[in-house]
C-alpha positions in Angstrom: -51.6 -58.2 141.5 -54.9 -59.1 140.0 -56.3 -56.1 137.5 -59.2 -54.6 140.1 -61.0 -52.8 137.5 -61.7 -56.2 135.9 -62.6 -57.6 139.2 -64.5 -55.1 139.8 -67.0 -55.9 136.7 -67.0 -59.7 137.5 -68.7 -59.3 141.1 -71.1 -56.3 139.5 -72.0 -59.0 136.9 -72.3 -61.9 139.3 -74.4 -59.9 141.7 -76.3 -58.7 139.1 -77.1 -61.6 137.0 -78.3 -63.6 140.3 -79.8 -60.8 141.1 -82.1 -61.2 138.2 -82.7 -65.0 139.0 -84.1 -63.6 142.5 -86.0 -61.3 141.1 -87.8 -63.6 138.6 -88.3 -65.9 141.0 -90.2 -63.8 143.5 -92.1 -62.3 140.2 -93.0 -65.5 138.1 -92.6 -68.2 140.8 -90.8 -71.4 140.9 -92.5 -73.0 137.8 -90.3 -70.3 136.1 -87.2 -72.2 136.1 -87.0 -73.0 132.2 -85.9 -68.8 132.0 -83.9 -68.9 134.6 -80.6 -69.8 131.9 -81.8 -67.3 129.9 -81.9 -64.6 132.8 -78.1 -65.4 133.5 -76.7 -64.7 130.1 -79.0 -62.1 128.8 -79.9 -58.7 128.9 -83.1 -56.8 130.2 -84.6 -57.1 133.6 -84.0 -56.0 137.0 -81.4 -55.0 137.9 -79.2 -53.6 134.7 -76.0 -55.6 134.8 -75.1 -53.4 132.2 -75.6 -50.3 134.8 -73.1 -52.3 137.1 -70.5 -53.2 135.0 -69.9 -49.6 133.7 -70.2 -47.9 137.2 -67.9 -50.3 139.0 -65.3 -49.9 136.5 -65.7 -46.2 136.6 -66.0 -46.2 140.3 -63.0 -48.7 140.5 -60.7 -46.3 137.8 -61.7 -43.4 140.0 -60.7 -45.1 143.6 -57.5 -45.9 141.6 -56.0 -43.4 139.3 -58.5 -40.0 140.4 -61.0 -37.4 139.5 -58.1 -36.7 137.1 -56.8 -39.1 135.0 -57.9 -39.7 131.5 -59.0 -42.8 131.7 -61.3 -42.0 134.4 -63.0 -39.4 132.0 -63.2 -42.2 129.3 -64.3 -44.7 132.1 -67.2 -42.3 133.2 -68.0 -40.7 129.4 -68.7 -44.5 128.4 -70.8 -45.6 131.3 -73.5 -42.3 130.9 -73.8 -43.6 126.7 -73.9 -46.9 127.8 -76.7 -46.1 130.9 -79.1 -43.9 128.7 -78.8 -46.5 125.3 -80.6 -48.6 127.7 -82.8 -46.1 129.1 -83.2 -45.0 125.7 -84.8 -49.0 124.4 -87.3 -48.8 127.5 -88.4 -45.2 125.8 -88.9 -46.3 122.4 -90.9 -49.4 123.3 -93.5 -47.4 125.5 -93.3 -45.3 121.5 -94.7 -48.3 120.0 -96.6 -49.7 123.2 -98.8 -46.5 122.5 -98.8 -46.1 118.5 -99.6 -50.2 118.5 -101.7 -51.6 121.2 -101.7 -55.2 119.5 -97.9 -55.1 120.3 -98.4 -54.1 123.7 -100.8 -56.9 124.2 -98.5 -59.6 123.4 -95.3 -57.9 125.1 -97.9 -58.1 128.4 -98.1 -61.7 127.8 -94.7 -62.7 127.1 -92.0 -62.4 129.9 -89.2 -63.1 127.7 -90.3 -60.5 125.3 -91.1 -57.9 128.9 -87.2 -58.7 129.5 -85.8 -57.3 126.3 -87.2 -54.2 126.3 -84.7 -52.7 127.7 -84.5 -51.2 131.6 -86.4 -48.9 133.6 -85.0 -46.4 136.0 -85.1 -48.3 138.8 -83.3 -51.0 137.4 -80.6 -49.0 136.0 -80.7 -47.3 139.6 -80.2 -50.5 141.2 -77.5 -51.5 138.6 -75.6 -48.4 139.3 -76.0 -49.5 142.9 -74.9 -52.9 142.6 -71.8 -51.6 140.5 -71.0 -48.5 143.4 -71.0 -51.4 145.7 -68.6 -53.8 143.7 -66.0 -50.9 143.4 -65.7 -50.5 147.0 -65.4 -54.3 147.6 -62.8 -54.9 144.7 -61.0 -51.5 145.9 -60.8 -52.7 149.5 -59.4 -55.9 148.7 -57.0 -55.4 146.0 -55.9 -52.3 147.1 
């Protein structure tokens, strides 16, 4: 039997990541595609692959084990620290955005430097989606 909680984080990513490719597609166009590597394997942008990953394996340990078991509780403890360290990046850069204006200048004109900064909420909200989503699929067939 294949390990569903690992399944699980492998669609979230997948979706995710393409997700991303979609996304900067429709926002930068097609002359865009020298980033489109870069979207796949790194962090930032909509939506928050990290946000899936950790809610589809919570989700999945959840559908599996229950509300109860301890690794559900480590499972769900990990995903909020994980969700709000990215939340957390987006806040501190809108810190320096204000404190230095030249920075937010050039951040503005970079989209490679716009993807780093971490994720706002409704990419993490559409990560946590994406990963909600997964769990159900992975449960539903391995299950």
């Amino acid at each position: 039997m294949m390990n569903t909680i690992i399944i699980a984080a492998i669609i979230s990513w997948v979706i995710a990541q393409l997700a991303k490719i979609l996304v900067g597609l429709m926002r930068y166009g097609i002359n865009d595609k020298h980033r489109m590597l870069w979207r796949v394997v790194w962090a930032g942008g909509m939506p928050s692959a990290h946000s899936a990953m950790v809610a589809s394996c919570a989700l999945t340990i959840f559908l599996t084990y229950g509300g109860q078991s301890l690794l559900f509780g480590l499972s769900l403890v990990t995903a909020c620290i994980i969700i709000y360290d990215r939340s957390r990046m987006y806040a501190i850069y809108h810190t320096f955005q204000n404190r230095y204006p030249a920075l937010k200048q050039k951040v503005q004109n970079d989209p490679l430097l716009k993807d780093l900064i971490g994720h706002r909420f409704s990419e993490i909200l559409m990560g946590i989606l994406i990963g909600l989503g997964s769990a159900f699929v992975a449960c539903g067939l391995y299950l």
